[in-house]
N, C-alpha and C positions, 0 to 999 in steps of 0.2 A: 504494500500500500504506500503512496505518493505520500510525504511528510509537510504536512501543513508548514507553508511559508509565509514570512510577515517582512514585506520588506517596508525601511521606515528610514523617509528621507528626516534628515536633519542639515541645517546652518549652525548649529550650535547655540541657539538664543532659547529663552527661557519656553516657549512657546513647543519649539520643534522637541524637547526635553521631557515634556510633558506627556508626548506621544510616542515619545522612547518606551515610559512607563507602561502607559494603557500598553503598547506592544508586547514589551515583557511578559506584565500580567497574561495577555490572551494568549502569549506563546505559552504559558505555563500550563496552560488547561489545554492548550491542544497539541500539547508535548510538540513545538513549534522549530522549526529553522529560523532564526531575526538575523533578515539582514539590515544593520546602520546604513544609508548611504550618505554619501555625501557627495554632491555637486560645487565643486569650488567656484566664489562669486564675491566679487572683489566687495559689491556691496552689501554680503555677508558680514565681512569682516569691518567695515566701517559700522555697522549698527551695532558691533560689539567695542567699538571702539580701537580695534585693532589696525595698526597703519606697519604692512611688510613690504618687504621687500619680493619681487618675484620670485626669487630663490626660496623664501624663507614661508611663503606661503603654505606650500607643501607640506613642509617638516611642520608648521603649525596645525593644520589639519589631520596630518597623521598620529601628533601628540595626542589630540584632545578625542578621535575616535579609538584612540588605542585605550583610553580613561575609561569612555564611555561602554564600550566593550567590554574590561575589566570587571564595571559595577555592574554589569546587567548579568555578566556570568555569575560572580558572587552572589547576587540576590537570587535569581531564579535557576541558576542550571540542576540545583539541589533540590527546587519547586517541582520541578517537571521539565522546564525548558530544556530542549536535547540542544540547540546551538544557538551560538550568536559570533558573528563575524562581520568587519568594518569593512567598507569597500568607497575609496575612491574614486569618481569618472568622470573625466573630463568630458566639457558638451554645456549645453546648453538645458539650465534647469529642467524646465518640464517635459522636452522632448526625453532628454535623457534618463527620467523616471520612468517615462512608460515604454520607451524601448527597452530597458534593463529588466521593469517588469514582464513584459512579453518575453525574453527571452530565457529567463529561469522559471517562467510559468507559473508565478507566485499567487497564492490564493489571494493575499490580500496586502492592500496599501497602507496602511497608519500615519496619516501627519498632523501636523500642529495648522491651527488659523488665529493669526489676531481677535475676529470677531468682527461682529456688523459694525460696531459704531466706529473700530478703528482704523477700517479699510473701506473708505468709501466707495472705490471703482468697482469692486466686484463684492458679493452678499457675503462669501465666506473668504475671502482673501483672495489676490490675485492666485497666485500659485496654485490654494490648493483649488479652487473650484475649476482651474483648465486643468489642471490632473480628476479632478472628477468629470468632467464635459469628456477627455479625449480618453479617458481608461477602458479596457477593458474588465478589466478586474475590479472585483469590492472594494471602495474604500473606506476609513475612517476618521473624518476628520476631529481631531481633538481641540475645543478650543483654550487659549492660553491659561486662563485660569484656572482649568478644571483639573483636579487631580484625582488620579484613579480610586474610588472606593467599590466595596463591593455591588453589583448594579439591583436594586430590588424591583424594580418596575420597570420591563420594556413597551415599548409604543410600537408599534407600526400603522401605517395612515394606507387605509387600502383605498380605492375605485372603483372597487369590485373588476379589475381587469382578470380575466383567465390566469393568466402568469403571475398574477398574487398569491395563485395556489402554491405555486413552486420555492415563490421566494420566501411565503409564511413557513416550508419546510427551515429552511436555512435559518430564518431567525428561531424558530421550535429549538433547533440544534444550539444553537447561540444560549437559547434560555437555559438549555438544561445542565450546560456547563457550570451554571453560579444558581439555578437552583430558583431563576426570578421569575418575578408573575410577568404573562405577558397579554398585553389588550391589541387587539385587531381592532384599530377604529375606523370607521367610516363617517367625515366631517359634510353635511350639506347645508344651503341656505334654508331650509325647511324642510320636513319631512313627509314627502309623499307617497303615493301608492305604492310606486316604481321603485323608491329605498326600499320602502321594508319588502318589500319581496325579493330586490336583489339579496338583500341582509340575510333573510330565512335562508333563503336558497343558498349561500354563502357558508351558512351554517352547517346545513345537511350536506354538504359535498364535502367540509373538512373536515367533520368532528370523527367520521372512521378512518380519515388515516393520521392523523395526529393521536399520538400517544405520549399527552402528557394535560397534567389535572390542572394545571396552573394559568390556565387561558381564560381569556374573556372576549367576548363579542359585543364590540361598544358599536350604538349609531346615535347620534350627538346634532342638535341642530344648531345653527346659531344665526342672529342676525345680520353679524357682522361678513366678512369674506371667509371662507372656508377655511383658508390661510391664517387669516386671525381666530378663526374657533378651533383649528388645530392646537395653534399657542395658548389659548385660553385652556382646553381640556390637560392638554401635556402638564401646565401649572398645578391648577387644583388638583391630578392624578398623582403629581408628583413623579412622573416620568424621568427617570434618570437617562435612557438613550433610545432616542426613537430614531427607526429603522424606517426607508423606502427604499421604492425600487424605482432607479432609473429608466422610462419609457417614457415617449410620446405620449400625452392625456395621463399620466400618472402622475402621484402627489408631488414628486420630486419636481416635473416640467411642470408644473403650475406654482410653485412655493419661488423656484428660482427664475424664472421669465416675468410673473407679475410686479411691477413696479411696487404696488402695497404692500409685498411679503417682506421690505427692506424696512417695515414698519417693527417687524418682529422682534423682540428682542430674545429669545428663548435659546437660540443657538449663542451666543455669548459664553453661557454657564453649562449648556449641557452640551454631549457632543452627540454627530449625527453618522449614522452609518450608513452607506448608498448600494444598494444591492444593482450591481453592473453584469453578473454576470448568474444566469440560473441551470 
């Protein structure tokens, strides 16, 4: 059997640090290969403050994932984590994340986002949202704040599209790692005929092949945008990581294309998983 891989780009700032962790952690439960990467970028090293020389860039980069490597083995390889290994490559940031993914065929991406309010041009940071736009692969963005605890409530935001079926497997599998409850919701501007019979019917098609007690079937209405009654339900639920799946007419392309979704603030604190590949 293929050994679940986490590859997790870092800059070395407090942000990309954070999503070292979350990686760790989830390599631990899925007895994981973590690969660190790191893309060298001049203006990396200026938001740290650092001013090298060309020569010296290198050896500074190699010092600091050879660090980072260190503690992630010491913490978790005793956890369960079978590896964790630094890789330098040269290239251009985002190209080179998803070409290096695609070619060790890794399950999944892990990075760090500033957050909405701090990165105006794009919802969840420049970088990581064109790593989530051009991926094939899962990702996870972590935003900077957030530091890993154990998850007790997962979210996923359906549409009722066919392929929810598939992808609600994948998060099923995600829950059962840590044991959390998980809510399948479906957010509309009001509740019509047409919801709740998708909703039933949604019901009866999962509930025999899911095998696990810890789920729930939310349909939620709200007046405001679907988008804002997503972030309304995630609060009051207390949702620690909500989960979509990237498609055309799926929550994901409605959250990130609508200009109101930048209204949101819920991704700031929690972090968000993007299901890319089923």
């Amino acid at each position: 059997m293929k050994t679940f891989t986490i590859v997790c780009p870092t800059d070395f700032s407090e942000c990309s640090l954070n999503a070292i962790e979350f990686a760790a952690k989830l390599g631990e439960k899925r007895h994981a290969n973590v690969v660190i990467l790191h893309v060298p970028n001049k203006a990396d090293y200026a938001k740290l403050n650092v001013t090298l020389e060309p020569s010296g860039e290198h050896h500074f980069a190699e010092s600091k994932l050879d660090a980072l490597v260190k503690t992630v083995e010491e913490e978790s390889i005793a956890k369960g984590l079978q590896s964790c290994k630094g890789l330098i490559k040269e290239g251009t940031t985002v190209p080179t994340i998803l070409e290096l993914s695609n070619q060790m065929d890794v399950d999944l991406i892990v990075m760090g986002t500033e957050g909405v309010n701090e990165l105006k041009k794009n919802y969840i940071g420049t970088t990581a949202s064109n790593v989530v736009g051009g991926s094939r692969r899962d990702v996870f963005v972590i935003p900077r704040k957030v530091f890993f605890k154990h998850p007790r409530k997962l979210v996923y935001a359906t549409d009722y599209l066919e392929e929810d079926k598939i992808a609600i497997q994948k998060v099923v599998d995600f829950a059962q790692l840590y044991d959390s409850e998980l809510d399948i919701l479906h957010v509309g501007n009001k509740l019509g005929t047409v919801d709740k019979a998708l909703h039933l019917t949604m019901i009866d098609e999962m509930q025999p092949f899911i095998n696990y007690e810890k789920i729930n079937f939310v349909l939620k209405a709200y007046r405001d945008t679907p988008a804002l009654g997503l972030e309304s339900y995630l609060i009051s639920a207390k949702g620690d990581i909500l989960f979509t799946l990237s498609l055309k007419k799926s929550w994901f392309d409605k959250l990130f294309t609508q200009n109101l979704s930048r209204k949101m603030s819920y991704f700031i604190n929690k972090p968000l998983y993007v299901i890319k590949r089923l």
